[in-house]
C-alpha positions in Angstrom: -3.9 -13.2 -14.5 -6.2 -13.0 -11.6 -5.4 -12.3 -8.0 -4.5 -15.1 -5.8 -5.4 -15.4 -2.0 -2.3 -16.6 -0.5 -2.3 -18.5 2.9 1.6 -16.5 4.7 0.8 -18.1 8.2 -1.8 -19.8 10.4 -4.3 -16.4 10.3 -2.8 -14.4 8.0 -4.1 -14.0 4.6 -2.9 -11.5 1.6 -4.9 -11.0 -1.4 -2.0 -10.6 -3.6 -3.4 -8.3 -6.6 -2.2 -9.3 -10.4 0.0 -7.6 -12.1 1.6 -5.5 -9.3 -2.2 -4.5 -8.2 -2.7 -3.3 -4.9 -2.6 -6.0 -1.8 -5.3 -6.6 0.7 -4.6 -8.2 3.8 -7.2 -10.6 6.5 -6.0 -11.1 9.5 -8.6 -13.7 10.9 -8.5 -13.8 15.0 -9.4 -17.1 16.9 -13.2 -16.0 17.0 -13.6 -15.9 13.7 -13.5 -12.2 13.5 -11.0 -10.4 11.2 -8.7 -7.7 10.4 -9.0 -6.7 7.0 -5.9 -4.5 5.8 -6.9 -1.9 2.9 -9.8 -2.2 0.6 -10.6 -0.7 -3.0 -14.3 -0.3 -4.0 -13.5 -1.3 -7.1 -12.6 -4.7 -6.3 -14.9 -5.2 -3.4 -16.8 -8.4 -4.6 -12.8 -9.5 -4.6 -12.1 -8.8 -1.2 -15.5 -10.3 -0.1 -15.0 -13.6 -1.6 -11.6 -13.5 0.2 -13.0 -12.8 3.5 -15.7 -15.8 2.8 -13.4 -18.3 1.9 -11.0 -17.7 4.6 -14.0 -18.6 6.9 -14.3 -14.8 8.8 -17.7 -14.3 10.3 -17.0 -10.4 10.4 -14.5 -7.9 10.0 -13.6 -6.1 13.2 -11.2 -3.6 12.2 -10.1 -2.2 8.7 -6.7 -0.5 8.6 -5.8 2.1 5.8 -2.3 1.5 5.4 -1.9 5.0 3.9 -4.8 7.3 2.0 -4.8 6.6 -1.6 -7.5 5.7 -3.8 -6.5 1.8 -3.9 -6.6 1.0 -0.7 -8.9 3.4 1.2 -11.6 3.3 -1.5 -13.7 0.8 0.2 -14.2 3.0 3.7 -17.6 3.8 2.6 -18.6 0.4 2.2 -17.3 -0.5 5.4 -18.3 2.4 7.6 -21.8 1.2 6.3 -21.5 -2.3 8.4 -20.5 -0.2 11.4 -16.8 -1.5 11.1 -14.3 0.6 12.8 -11.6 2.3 9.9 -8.2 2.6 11.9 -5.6 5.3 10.1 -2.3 7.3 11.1 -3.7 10.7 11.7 -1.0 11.7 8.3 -3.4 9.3 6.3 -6.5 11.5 7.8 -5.1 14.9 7.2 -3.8 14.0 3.8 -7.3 12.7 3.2 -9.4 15.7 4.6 -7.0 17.7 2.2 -6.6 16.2 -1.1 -8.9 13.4 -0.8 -12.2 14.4 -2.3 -10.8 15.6 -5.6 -8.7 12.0 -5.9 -11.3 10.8 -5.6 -13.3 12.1 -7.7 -10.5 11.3 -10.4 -10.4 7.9 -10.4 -14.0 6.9 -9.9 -14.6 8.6 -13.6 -13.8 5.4 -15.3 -16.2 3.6 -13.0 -19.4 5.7 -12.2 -21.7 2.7 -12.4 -20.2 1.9 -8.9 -22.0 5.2 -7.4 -25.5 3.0 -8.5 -24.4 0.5 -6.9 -23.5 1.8 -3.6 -25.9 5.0 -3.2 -24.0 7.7 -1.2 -20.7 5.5 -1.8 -18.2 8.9 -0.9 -14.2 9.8 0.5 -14.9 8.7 3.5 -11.9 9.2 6.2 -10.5 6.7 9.6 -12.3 7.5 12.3 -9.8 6.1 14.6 -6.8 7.7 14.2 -3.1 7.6 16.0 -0.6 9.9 15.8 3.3 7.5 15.7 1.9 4.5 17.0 -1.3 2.2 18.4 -2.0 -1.7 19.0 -5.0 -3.6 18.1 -6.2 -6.3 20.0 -8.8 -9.7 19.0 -8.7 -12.8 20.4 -4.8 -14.1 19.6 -4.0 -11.5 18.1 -1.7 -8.1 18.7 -1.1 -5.5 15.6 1.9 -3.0 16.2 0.6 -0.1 14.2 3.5 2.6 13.5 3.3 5.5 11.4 6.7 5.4 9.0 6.6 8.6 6.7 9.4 10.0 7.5 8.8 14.2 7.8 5.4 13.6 7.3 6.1 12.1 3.7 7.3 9.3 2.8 5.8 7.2 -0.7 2.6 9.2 1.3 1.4 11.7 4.0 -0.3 8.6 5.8 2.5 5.8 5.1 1.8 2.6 8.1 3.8 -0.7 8.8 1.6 -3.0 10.7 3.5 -6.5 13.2 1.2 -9.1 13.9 3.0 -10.3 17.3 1.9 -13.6 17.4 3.2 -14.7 14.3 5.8 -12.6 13.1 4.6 -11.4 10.4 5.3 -7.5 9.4 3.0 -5.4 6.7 5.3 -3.0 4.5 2.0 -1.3 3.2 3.6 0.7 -0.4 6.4 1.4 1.5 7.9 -1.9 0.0 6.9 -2.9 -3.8 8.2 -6.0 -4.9 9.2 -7.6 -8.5 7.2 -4.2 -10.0 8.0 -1.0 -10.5 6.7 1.5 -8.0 4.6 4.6 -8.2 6.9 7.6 -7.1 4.8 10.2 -8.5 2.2 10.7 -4.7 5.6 10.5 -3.1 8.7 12.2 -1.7 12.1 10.0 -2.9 14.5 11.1 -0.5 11.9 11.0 2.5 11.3 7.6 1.3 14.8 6.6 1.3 14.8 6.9 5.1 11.8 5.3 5.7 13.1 1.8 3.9 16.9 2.3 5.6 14.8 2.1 9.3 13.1 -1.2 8.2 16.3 -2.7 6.8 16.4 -4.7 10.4 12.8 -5.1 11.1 12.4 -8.9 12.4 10.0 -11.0 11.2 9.1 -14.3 9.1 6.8 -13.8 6.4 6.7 -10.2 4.9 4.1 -8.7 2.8 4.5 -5.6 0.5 1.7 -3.5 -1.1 2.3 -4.6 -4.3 3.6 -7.7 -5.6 4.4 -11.3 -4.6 4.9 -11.6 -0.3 8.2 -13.1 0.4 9.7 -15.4 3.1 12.2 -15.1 6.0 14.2 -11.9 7.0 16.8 -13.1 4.7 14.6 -12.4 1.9 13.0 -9.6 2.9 16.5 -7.7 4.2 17.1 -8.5 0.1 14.0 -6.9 -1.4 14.3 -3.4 0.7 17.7 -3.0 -0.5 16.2 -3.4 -4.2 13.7 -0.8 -3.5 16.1 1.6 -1.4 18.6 1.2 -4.5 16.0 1.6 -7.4 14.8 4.5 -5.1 18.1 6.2 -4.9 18.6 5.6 -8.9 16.0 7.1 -9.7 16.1 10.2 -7.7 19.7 10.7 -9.4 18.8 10.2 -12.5 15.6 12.7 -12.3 18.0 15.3 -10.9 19.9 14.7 -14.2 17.0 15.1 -16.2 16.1 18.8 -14.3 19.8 19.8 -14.8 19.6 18.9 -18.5 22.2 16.4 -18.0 20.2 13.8 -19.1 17.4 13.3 -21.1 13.4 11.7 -20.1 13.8 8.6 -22.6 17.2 8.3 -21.4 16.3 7.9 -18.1 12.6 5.7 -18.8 15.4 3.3 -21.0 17.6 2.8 -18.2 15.3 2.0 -15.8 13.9 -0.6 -18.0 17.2 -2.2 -18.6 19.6 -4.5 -16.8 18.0 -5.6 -13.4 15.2 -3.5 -13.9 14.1 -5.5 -16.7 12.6 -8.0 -15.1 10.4 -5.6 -13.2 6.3 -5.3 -14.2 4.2 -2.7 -14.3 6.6 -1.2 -17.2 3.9 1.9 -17.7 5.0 3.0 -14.4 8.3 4.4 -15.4 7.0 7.2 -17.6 4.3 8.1 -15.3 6.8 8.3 -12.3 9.1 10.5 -15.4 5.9 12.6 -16.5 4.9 13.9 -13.1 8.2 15.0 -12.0 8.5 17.2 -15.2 4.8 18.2 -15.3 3.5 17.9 -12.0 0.5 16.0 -13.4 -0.2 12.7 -12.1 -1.6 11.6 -15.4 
């Protein structure tokens, strides 16, 4: 499967990423101009091609949804053409702190991209907002609103982003749909709270970080009930691992099964299972 660039309104774009791969968004203003929403340098002739065909004769702002790899990877690049890189000051601190070595992790399977773009480095927002900003182009007004809840939510740096004008509301990795999530950057409980506040959010079209974007409140109210619920499974069922109630494959089985089952991104579940018992991401 490849990823597919999927028209959700009049100017709104998502670059829907196969397999449960990250989500880009373009949000193309009425002179031309665009908002591009995340970026990974790894798939930057993607996200190009995206931004050609939708017709956008320049990106005006890029928004890091949150700080990891997948979607803030791609600053460098950016920063490069002078573009402006807009983050919640959770997504810069958590960046500044445990940024370079992340990094430094997951470019190792692709070092031929440090030929490519000379210099290419963690490169943080250097606009920055604290609980919450707007962005303005011609007919079009962002709500920006920082959502991890204590400070940590699936991240430090965890943003929702409204487009006014057309209803349309970014989830960023709060919200995974019809995969399983990565847990294993985040803090479950935390988490929990975050997705209970967006349970009434308005909008039409809503777009998650990963997975397929889905129509109408209706919807939408149904998928962040999936996540809240998987999310509170989970979390219960890791407790009963660290009490010795249950057992790891017990609990990886499970949350295979039944409605899970229909989930992708199956390898998830026993990375999620691994860094709760080891504290090792991988």
């Amino acid at each position: 499967m490849e990823s597919q660039i999927k028209q959700i309104s009049k100017s709104v774009y998502a670059v829907i990423g196969s397999e449960g791969a990250t989500n880009f968004g373009i949000i193309k203003a009425n002179d031309g101009s665009a908002v591009l929403i995340d970026a990974d340098i790894r798939r930057i002739d993607e996200v190009e091609e995206a931004l050609k065909l939708t017709g956008c004769a320049k990106v005006s702002y890029l928004i890091n949804t949150h700080e990891h790899f997948d979607h803030t990877s791609a600053n460098f690049y950016f920063a490069q053409r002078s573009v402006p890189i807009v983050g919640s000051a959770g997504c810069v601190g958590a960046m500044a702190e445990d940024g370079e070595p992340d990094f430094a992790r997951m470019m190792k399977p692709v070092p031929e991209l440090y030929d490519r773009f000379p210099g290419l480095k963690l490169t943080l927002p250097d606009i920055s907002f604290k609980d919450a900003t707007k962005l303005t182009l011609p007919g079009i007004t962002l709500q920006l609103q920082y959502r991890a809840e204590n400070g940590h939510s699936h991240s430090k740096g965890d943003t929702t982003i409204y487009f006014e004008e057309e209803e349309i509301f970014i989830a960023g990795d709060l919200l995974y749909t019809e995969v399983h999530p990565v847990t294993f950057f985040g803090n479950i409980p935390n988490w929990l709270t975050s997705l209970k506040l967006l349970f009434e959010t308005h909008y039409k079209q809503l777009v998650p970080g990963h997975g397929p974007a889905v129509e109408g409140e209706k919807a939408g109210r149904e998928y962040f009930k999936k996540m809240y619920d998987y999310l509170e499974d989970f979390h219960g069922r890791l407790l009963e691992i660290k009490s010795g109630r249950k057992g790891a494959d017990e609990v990886a089985a499970h949350m295979m099964s039944g409605a899970y089952s229909v989930l992708g991104k199956t390898r998830m579940v026993q990375r999620n299972i691994n860094q709760f018992l080891t504290g090792q991401w991988y």
